[in-house]
Each structure stands twice: as structure tokens, then as C-alpha cells.
C-alpha positions, 0 to 999 in steps of 0.5 A: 500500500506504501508502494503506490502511495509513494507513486502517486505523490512522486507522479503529483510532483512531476506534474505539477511544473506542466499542469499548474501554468496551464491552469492558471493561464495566461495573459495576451502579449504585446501587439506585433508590431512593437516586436516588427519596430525593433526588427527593423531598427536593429536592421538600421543598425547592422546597415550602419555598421556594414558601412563603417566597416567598408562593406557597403558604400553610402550609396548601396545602403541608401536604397536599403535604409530608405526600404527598412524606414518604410517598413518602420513607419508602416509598422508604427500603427500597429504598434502600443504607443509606448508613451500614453499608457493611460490609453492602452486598452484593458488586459485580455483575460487569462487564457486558460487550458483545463481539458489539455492539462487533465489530458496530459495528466492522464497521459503521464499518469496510465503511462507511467503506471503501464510501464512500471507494470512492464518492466517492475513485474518479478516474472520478467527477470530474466533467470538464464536457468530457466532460460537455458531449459526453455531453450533445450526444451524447444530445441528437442520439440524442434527436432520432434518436428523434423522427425516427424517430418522425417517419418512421415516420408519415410515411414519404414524408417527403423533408425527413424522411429528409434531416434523419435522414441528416444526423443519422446522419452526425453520430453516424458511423453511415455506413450508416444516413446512406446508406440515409436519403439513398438513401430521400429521393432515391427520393422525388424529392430530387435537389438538387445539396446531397443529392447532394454529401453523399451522396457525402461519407458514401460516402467517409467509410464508405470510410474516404477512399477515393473509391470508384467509386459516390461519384466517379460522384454527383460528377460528376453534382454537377459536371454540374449545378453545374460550380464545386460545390467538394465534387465538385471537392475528392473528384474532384482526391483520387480521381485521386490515389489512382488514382496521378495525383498531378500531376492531384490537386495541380493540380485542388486548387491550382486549386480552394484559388486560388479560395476565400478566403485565410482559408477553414477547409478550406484547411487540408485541401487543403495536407495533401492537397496535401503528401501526393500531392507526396511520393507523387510524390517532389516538395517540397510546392508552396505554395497560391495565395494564394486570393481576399481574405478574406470582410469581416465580416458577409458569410457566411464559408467555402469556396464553394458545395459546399466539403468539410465532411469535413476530418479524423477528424470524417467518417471521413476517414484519417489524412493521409500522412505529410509526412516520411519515417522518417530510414533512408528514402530522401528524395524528390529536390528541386525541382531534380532534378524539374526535371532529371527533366523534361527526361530521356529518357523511358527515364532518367526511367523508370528513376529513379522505379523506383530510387527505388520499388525503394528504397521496397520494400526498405524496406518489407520491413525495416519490413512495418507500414507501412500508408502505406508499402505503399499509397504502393508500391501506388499507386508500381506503378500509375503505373509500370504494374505492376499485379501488383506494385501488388496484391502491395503492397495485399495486403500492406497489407490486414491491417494495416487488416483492417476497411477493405474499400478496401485490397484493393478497390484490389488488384482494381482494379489487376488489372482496370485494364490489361484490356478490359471483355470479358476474363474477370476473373483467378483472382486478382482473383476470389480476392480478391473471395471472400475480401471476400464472406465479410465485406462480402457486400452490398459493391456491387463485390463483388456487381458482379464476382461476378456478371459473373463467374457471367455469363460462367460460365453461372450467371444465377441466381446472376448474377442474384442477386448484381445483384438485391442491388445493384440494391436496394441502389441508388437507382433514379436513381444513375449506376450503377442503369441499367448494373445494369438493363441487366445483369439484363435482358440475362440475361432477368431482370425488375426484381421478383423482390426480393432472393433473395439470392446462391446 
């Protein structure tokens, strides 16, 4: 309030000297001719001084003298005669210019107050880090447009959409990067490299999930190239979050102990590792020292096929929390895991389900704990729980109402202790509804709805929800075969298209 006070007056100041003679107004001058006279007799004098100086004769400046006396005494009448003042006639009024003085006021005062909004606003400092992102992001939706200019006469293109999806990948725009992969596999790409980075921008669209589609691409990465560290790396984290944590840690320490001790993505498993040793209620163990740092010169890193998705740059979720709120109960310490292990199996049983009935009453006094309820969920899942393992995913689920994964996980979980050939559960179907309503082409959703209207006699329908993940698939992922097989057990054909579902 000070601020614009302080304008107002400062903006009062300056006007004043321009509006004040305008509002006072002014008085008439003198006639024209008084000022003619002076002219002409200061002309007379100029006259005589070029004579006195030689520069015209007497008889030159006759001629000129006699034609400036003229106009002098031509001048006379329209001059104030300077010796009767009792005879000058009266004053004119003062002139005034109100309109031009509110205008100018106007004028300067918007003006000013316009150009401070201008040039005083915070948001228009430029900040050159900002700056230099805006550019490196326009530079890349620049070289998006080329590409599509580029696929766009040369459709067959495998180097072409590889370079898109990679693109898309960087500008975070997942679905376009997987549809860009799945296009220059269709066209024959099959390279160990596409493979992993497909199945990285299928984790990082889950949000860090590995779901069942990226856990299969790795291990055909694995299958050709068995020491691929990117297969490794997500395939150690998909058994952690099917509630193996013992399993993540040691495939992860197995895979930190043969990288270089200076490798940048060490950083990220140590995270990942503390994050599965507190799900597992144990102190986080140490990473293997690893192997000795790259010497310089030789190209540094992780070995081939390391992860590049460390962190929020892919998508990736935050990492667990290391540390407990302080009224949450703490894991147990290395020596009672020690003492745990050498426990019948009943006691050792009944400890972990203390400690996640401890986790649960918790969780009920603080229900917005996202981590909290997806570590009980994945807690009930090792204990072979799987209704309570669902209660707690469903409870987790609108806290994070965009990440299809959560309630994914709760479907899971039903299907887990049951055969392939018993019916899915209403509940499980349930979910899957509920998920159809905003993820309609989401691959598992289309799967089990339609196994569902298989076994319910539906095939059209049955055949339309796998029609829809079939196109969605490249013909030569893992899982495009099983949907092959699927569709043709219900007498259908590989043409048909997409019709959609129902």
C-alpha cells in the first residue's frame, strides 16, 4: 500500500511544473508590431555598421535604409504607443487550458503506471536457468518436428522411429516413446539396446512399477545378453515389489559388486537397496565395494545395459522412505534378524505379523500414507494374505488416483494364490471395471476382461477386448503369441482390426 502511495505523490510532483501554468493561464502579449519596430531598427543598425566597416558604400545602403524606414513607419500603427499608457486598452483575460492539462495528466499518469507494470513485474527477470531449459526444451520439440517430418516420408524408417522414441522419452511423453519403439521393432529392430529401453519407458509410464509386459522384454534382454545390467537392475526391483525383498537386495548387491566403485547409478541401487531392507524390517546392508574405478580416458559408467532411469528424470517414484515417522514402530536390528533366523518357523511367523499388525494400526491413525499402505500391501503378500494385501492397495489407490499400478497390484494379489483355470473373483473383476472406465486400452485390463467374457460365453466381446491388445502389441513381444493363441482358440482370425470392446 506504501508502494503506490509513494507513486502517486512522486507522479503529483512531476506534474505539477506542466499542469499548474496551464491552469492558471495566461495573459495576451504585446501587439506585433512593437516586436516588427525593433526588427527593423536593429536592421538600421547592422546597415550602419556594414558601412563603417567598408562593406557597403553610402550609396548601396541608401536604397536599403530608405526600404527598412518604410517598413518602420508602416509598422508604427500597429504598434502600443509606448508613451500614453493611460490609453492602452484593458488586459485580455487569462487564457486558460483545463481539458489539455487533465489530458496530459492522464497521459503521464496510465503511462507511467503501464510501464512500471512492464518492466517492475518479478516474472520478467530474466533467470538464464530457466532460460537455458526453455531453450533445450524447444530445441528437442524442434527436432520432434523434423522427425516427424522425417517419418512421415519415410515411414519404414527403423533408425527413424528409434531416434523419435528416444526423443519422446526425453520430453516424458511415455506413450508416444512406446508406440515409436513398438513401430521400429515391427520393422525388424530387435537389438538387445531397443529392447532394454523399451522396457525402461514401460516402467517409467508405470510410474516404477515393473509391470508384467516390461519384466517379460527383460528377460528376453537377459536371454540374449545374460550380464545386460538394465534387465538385471528392473528384474532384482520387480521381485521386490512382488514382496521378495531378500531376492531384490541380493540380485542388486550382486549386480552394484560388479560395476565400478565410482559408477553414477550406484547411487540408485543403495536407495533401492535401503528401501526393500526396511520393507523387510532389516538395517540397510552396505554395497560391495564394486570393481576399481574406470582410469581416465577409458569410457566411464555402469556396464553394458546399466539403468539410465535413476530418479524423477524417467518417471521413476519417489524412493521409500529410509526412516520411519518417530510414533512408528522401528524395524528390529541386525541382531534380532539374526535371532529371527534361527526361530521356529511358527515364532518367526508370528513376529513379522506383530510387527505388520503394528504397521496397520498405524496406518489407520495416519490413512495418507501412500508408502505406508503399499509397504502393508506388499507386508500381506509375503505373509500370504492376499485379501488383506488388496484391502491395503485399495486403500492406497486414491491417494495416487492417476497411477493405474496401485490397484493393478490389488488384482494381482487376488489372482496370485489361484490356478490359471479358476474363474477370476467378483472382486478382482470389480476392480478391473472400475480401471476400464479410465485406462480402457490398459493391456491387463483388456487381458482379464476378456478371459473373463471367455469363460462367460461372450467371444465377441472376448474377442474384442484381445483384438485391442493384440494391436496394441508388437507382433514379436513375449506376450503377442499367448494373445494369438487366445483369439484363435475362440475361432477368431488375426484381421478383423480393432472393433473395439462391446
Amino acid at each position: 500500500m506504501i508502494l503506490p502511495l509513494l507513486l502517486a505523490v512522486l507522479a503529483f510532483v512531476v506534474l505539477l511544473p506542466i499542469v499548474l501554468p496551464l491552469l492558471r493561464g495566461t495573459r495576451a502579449g504585446q501587439g506585433r508590431g512593437v516586436f516588427d519596430q525593433a526588427v527593423y531598427r536593429d536592421q538600421l543598425r547592422e546597415l550602419d555598421r556594414d558601412i563603417a566597416r567598408g562593406l557597403l558604400s553610402e550609396t548601396e545602403a541608401h536604397a536599403a535604409r530608405l526600404e527598412i524606414q518604410r517598413r518602420l513607419l508602416a509598422a508604427a500603427p500597429a504598434a502600443m504607443p509606448a508613451a500614453a499608457p493611460a490609453a492602452m486598452p484593458a488586459a485580455d483575460p487569462p487564457r486558460q487550458a483545463p481539458v489539455l492539462a487533465l489530458s496530459i495528466a492522464a497521459l503521464v499518469s496510465i503511462g507511467s503506471v503501464a510501464l512500471y507494470g512492464v518492466l517492475s513485474e518479478p516474472t520478467r527477470l530474466v533467470d538464464p536457468s530457466a532460460a537455458a531449459a526453455r531453450e533445450q526444451q524447444a530445441e528437442i520439440e524442434r527436432l520432434v518436428a523434423r522427425l516427424k517430418e522425417r517419418l512421415a516420408a519415410d515411414p519404414t524408417s527403423q533408425e527413424g522411429w528409434r531416434l523419435y522414441a528416444r526423443t519422446s522419452a526425453a520430453l516424458a511423453d511415455w506413450d508416444t516413446a512406446i508406440s515409436a519403439y513398438q513401430r521400429a521393432m515391427t520393422l525388424g529392430d530387435g537389438t538387445v539396446d531397443t529392447l532394454a529401453a523399451y522396457g525402461e519407458v514401460l516402467v517409467a509410464r508405470a510410474r516404477g512399477t515393473v509391470i508384467p509386459l516390461a519384466r517379460e522384454t527383460f528377460r528376453t534382454v537377459l536371454a540374449r545378453e545374460p550380464d545386460n545390467g538394465m534387465a538385471r537392475f528392473y528384474l532384482a526391483i520387480a521381485a521386490g515389489q512382488d514382496g521378495q525383498p531378500a531376492e531384490a537386495i541380493r540380485g542388486l548387491q550382486v549386480l552394484a559388486a560388479e560395476m565400478p566403485a565410482d559408477a553414477p547409478v550406484r547411487a540408485e541401487i543403495a536407495r533401492r537397496v535401503a528401501g526393500f531392507a526396511q520393507e523387510a524390517g532389516m538395517a540397510p546392508p552396505a554395497l560391495p565395494p564394486g570393481q576399481p574405478p574406470v582410469p581416465p580416458g577409458a569410457p566411464p559408467g555402469a556396464p553394458p545395459g546399466a539403468p539410465l532411469a535413476a530418479g524423477p528424470r524417467a518417471g521413476m517414484p519417489a524412493a521409500p522412505p529410509t526412516g520411519a515417522p518417530a510414533n512408528a514402530p522401528r524395524g528390529p536390528d541386525q541382531a534380532t534378524i539374526d535371532a529371527a533366523a534361527s526361530m521356529p518357523a511358527a515364532d518367526r511367523t508370528q513376529m513379522i505379523r506383530g510387527m505388520v499388525a503394528r504397521l496397520a494400526e498405524r496406518l489407520e491413525q495416519e490413512p495418507n500414507d501412500l508408502d505406508g499402505w503399499l509397504r502393508l500391501g506388499q507386508s500381506w503378500m509375503v505373509l500370504n494374505e492376499p485379501e488383506k494385501a488388496a484391502d491395503a492397495y485399495e486403500r492406497a489407490a486414491p491417494l495416487r488416483a492417476e497411477d493405474v499400478t496401485i490397484p493393478l497390484r490389488a488384482v494381482e494379489a487376488l489372482l496370485k494364490a489361484r490356478a490359471v483355470s479358476d474363474p477370476l473373483p467378483p472382486r478382482a473383476i470389480a476392480i478391473l471395471r472400475r480401471i476400464e472406465t479410465t485406462r480402457p486400452d490398459e493391456p491387463a485390463v483388456l487381458w482379464y476382461l476378456g478371459l473373463v467374457a471367455a469363460r462367460e460365453g461372450q467371444k465377441d466381446t472376448a474377442l474384442a477386448y484381445w483384438r485391442r491388445l493384440r494391436d496394441g502389441l508388437p507382433p514379436d513381444a513375449p506376450d503377442a503369441g499367448m494373445v494369438r493363441q487366445a483369439i484363435e482358440a475362440l475361432g477368431g482370425t488375426q484381421g478383423g482390426g480393432n472393433p473395439g470392446a462391446r
